[in-house]
N, CA and C atoms as an extended XYZ file, in Angstrom:
267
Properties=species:S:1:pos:R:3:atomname:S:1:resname:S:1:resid:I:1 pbc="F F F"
N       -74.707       64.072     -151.806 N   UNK     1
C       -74.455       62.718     -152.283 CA  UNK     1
C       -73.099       62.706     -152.980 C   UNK     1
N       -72.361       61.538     -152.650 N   UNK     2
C       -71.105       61.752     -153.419 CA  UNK     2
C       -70.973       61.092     -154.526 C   UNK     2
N       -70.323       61.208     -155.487 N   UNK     3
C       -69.998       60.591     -156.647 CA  UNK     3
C       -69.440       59.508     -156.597 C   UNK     3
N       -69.921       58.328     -157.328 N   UNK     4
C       -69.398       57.003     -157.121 CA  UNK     4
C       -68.765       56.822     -158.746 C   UNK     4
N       -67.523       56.564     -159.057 N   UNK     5
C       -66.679       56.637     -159.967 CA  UNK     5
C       -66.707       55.048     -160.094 C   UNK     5
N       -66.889       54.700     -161.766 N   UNK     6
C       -67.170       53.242     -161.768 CA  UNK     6
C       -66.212       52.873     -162.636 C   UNK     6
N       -65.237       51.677     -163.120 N   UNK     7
C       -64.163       50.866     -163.713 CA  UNK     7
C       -64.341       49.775     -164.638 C   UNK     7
N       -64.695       50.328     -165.886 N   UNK     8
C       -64.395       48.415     -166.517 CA  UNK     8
C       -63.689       48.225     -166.913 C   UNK     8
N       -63.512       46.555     -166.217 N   UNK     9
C       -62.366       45.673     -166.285 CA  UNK     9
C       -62.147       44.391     -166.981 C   UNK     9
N       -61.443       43.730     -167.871 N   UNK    10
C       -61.551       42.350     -168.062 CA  UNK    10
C       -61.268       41.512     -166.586 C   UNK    10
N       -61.768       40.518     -166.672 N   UNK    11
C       -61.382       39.812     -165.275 CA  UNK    11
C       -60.544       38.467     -166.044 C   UNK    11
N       -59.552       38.070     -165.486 N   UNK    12
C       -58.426       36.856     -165.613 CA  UNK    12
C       -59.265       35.871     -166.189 C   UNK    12
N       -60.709       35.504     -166.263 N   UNK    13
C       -61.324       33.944     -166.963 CA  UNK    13
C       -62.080       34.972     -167.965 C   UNK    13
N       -61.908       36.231     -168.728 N   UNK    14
C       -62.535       36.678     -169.940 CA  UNK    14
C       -63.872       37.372     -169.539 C   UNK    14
N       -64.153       37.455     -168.789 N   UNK    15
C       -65.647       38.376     -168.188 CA  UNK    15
C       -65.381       39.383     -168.190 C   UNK    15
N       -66.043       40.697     -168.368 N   UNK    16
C       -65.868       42.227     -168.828 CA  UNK    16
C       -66.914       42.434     -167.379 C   UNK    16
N       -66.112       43.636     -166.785 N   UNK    17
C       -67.003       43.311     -164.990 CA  UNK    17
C       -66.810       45.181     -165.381 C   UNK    17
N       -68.057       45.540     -164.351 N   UNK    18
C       -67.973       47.217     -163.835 CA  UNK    18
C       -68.043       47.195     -162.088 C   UNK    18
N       -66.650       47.698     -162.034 N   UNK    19
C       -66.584       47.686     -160.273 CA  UNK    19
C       -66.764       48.958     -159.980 C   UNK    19
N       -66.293       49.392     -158.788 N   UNK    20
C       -66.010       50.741     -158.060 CA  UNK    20
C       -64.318       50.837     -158.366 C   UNK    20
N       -64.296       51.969     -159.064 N   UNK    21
C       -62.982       52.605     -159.176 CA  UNK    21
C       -61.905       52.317     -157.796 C   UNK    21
N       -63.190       52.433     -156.716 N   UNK    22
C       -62.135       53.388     -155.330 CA  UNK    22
C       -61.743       51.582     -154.916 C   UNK    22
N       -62.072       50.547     -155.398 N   UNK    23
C       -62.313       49.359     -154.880 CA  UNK    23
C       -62.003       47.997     -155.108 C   UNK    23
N       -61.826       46.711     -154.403 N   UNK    24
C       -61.456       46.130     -155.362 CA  UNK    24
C       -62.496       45.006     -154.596 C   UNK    24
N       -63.490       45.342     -154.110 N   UNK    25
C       -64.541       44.674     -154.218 CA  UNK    25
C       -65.207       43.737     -155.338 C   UNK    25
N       -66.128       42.846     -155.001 N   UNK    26
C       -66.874       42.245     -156.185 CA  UNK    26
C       -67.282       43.124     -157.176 C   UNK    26
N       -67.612       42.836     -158.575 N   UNK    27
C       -67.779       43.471     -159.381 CA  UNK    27
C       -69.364       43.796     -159.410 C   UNK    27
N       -69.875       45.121     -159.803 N   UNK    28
C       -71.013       45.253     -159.576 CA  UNK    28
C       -71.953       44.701     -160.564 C   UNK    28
N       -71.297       44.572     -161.950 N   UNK    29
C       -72.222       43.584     -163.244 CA  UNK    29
C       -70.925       42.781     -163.624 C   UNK    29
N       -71.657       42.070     -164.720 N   UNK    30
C       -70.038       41.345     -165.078 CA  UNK    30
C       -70.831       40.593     -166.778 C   UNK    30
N       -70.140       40.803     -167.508 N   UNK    31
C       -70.563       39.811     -169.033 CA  UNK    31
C       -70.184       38.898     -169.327 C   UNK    31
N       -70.561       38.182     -169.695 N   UNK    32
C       -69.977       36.967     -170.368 CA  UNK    32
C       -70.154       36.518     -171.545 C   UNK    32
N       -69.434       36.482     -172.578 N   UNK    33
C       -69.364       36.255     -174.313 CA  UNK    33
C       -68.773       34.494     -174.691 C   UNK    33
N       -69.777       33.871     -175.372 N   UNK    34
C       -69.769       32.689     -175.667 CA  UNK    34
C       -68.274       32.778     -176.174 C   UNK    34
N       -67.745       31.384     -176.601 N   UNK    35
C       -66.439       31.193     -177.124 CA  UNK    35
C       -67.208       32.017     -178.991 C   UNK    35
N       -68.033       31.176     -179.444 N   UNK    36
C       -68.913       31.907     -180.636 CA  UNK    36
C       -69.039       33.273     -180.255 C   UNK    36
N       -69.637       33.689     -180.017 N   UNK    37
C       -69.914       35.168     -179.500 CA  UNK    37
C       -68.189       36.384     -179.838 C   UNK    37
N       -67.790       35.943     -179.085 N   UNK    38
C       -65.933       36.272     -178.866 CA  UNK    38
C       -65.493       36.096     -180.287 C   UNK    38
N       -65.211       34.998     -180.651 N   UNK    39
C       -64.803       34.631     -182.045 CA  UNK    39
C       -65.271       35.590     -183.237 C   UNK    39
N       -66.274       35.675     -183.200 N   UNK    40
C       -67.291       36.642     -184.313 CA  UNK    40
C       -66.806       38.410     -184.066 C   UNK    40
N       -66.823       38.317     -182.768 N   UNK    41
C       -66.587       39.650     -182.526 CA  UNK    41
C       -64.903       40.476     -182.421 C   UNK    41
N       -64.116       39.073     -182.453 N   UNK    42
C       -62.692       39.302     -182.362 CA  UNK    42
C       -62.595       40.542     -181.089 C   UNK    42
N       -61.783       41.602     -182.288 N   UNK    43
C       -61.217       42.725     -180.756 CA  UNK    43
C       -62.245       43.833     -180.514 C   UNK    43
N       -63.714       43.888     -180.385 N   UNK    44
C       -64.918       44.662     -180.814 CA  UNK    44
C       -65.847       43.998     -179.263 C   UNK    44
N       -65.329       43.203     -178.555 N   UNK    45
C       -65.599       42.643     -177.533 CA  UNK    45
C       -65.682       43.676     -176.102 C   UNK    45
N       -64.714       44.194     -176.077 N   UNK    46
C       -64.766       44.971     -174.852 CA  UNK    46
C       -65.238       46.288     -175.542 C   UNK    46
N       -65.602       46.842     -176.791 N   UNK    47
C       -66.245       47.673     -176.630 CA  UNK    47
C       -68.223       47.185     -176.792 C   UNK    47
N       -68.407       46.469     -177.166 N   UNK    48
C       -69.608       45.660     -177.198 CA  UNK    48
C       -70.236       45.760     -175.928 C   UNK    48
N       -69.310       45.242     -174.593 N   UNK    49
C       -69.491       44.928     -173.240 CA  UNK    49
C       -69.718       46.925     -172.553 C   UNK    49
N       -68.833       47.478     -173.226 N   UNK    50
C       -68.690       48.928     -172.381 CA  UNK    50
C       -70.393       49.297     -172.939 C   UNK    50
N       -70.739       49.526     -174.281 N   UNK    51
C       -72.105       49.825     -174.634 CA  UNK    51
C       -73.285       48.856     -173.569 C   UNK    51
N       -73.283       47.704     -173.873 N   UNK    52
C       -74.247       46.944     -172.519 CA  UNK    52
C       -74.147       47.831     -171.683 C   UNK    52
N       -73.103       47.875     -170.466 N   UNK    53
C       -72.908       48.611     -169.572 CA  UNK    53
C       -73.086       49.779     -169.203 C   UNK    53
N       -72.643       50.488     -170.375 N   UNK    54
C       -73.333       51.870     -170.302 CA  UNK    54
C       -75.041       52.120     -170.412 C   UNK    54
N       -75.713       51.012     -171.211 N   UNK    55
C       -77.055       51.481     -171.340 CA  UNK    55
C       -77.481       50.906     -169.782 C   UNK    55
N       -76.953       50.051     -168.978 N   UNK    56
C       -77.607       49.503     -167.955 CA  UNK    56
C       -77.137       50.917     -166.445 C   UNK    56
N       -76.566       51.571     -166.374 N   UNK    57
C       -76.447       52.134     -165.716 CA  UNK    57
C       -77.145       53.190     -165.804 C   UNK    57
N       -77.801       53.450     -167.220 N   UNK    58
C       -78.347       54.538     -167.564 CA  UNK    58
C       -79.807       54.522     -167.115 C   UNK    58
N       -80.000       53.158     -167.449 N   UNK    59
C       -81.309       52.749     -167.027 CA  UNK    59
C       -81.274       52.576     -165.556 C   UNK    59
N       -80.447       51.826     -164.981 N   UNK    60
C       -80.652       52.756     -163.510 CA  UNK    60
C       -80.754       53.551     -162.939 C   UNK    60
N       -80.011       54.584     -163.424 N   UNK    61
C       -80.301       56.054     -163.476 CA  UNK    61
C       -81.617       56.639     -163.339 C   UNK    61
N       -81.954       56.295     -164.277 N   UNK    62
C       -83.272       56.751     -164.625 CA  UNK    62
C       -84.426       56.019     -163.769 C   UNK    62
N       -84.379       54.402     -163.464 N   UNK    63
C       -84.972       54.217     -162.532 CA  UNK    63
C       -85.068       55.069     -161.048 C   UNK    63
N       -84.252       54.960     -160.782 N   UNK    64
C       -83.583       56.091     -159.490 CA  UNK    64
C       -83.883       57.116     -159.708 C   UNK    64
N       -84.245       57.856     -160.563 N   UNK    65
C       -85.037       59.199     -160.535 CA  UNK    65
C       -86.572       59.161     -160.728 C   UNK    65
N       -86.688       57.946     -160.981 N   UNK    66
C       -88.463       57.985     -160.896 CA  UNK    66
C       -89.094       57.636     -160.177 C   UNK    66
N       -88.276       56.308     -159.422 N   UNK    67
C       -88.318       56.126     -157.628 CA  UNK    67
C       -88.392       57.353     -157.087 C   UNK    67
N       -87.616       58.524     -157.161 N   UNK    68
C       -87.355       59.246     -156.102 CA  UNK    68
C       -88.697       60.167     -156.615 C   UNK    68
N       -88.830       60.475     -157.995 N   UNK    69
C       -90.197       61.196     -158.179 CA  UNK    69
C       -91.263       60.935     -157.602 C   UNK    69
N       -91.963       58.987     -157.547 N   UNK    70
C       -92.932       58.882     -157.005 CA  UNK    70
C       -92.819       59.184     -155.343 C   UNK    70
N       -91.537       58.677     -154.718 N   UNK    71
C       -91.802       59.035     -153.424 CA  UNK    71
C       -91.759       60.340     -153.111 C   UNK    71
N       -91.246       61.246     -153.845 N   UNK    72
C       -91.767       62.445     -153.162 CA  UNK    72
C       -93.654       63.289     -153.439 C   UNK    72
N       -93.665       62.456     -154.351 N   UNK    73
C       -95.474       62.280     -154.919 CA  UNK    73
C       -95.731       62.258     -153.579 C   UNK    73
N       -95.614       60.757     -153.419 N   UNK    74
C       -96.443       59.880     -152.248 CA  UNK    74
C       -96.297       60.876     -151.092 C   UNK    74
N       -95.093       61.597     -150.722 N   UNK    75
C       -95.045       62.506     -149.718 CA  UNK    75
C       -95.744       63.313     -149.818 C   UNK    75
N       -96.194       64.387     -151.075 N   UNK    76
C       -96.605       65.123     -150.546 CA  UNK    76
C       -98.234       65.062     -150.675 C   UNK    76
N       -98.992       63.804     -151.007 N   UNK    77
C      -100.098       63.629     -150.977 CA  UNK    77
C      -100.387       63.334     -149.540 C   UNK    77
N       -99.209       62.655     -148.796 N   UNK    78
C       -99.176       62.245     -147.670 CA  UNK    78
C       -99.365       63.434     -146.405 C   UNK    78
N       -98.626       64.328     -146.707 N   UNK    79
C       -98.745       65.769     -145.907 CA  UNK    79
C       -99.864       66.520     -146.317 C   UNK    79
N      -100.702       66.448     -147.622 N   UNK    80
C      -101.748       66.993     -147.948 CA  UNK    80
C      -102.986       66.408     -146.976 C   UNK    80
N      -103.171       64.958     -147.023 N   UNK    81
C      -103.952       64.257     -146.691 CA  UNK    81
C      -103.891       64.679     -144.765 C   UNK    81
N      -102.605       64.881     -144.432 N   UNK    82
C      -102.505       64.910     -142.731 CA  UNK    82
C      -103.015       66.443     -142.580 C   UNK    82
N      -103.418       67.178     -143.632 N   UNK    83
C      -103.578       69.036     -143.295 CA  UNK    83
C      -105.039       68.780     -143.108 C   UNK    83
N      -105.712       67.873     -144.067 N   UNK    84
C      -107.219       67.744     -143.991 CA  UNK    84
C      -107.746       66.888     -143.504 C   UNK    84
N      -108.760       67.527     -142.458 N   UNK    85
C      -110.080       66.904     -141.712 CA  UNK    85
C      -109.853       65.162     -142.530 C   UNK    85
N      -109.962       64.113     -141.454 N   UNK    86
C      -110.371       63.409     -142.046 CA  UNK    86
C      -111.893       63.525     -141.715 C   UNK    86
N      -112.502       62.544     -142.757 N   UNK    87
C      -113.929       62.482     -143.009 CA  UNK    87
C      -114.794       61.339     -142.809 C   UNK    87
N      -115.560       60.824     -142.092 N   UNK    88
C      -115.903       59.257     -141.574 CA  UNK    88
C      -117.495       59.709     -141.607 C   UNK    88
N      -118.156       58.622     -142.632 N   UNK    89
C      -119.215       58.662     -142.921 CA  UNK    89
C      -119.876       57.593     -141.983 C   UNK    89
């Protein structure tokens, strides 16, 4: 599997986006901070947006490894189940 190298960016209308480094594709998330929101937070904004971002990838992460845990579950109950007799009462 190869490594997918990810970029955050401000975008030209104030949205804090995470693309593909290699890319200049759509952005894969993107934030958006009220005019309030912004104001309060002054220059603490794009690191505010990098923390979001970072916990959401993390949590994908981690989804994606527990996906891949159950399906290899499901596999190998699946190859267990094809070794043994089925049974029909």
């Amino acid at each position: 599997m190869s490594d997918m190298f990810l970029e955050i960016i401000e975008l030209e209308d104030g949205q804090i986006a995470l693309r593909r480094a290699d890319s200049d594709d759509a952005p894969i998330m993107k934030i958006s901070f009220s005019d309030d929101v912004r104001a309060q937070l002054e220059d603490e904004c794009i690191d505010v947006a990098k923390v979001m971002l970072t916990a959401g990838i993390h949590m994908i992460s981690d989804l994606n490894v527990q996906a891949a845990s159950v399906s290899a579950l499901e596999n190998d109950s699946e190859d267990e189940a094809e070794s043994q007799p089925q049974i029909i009462h």
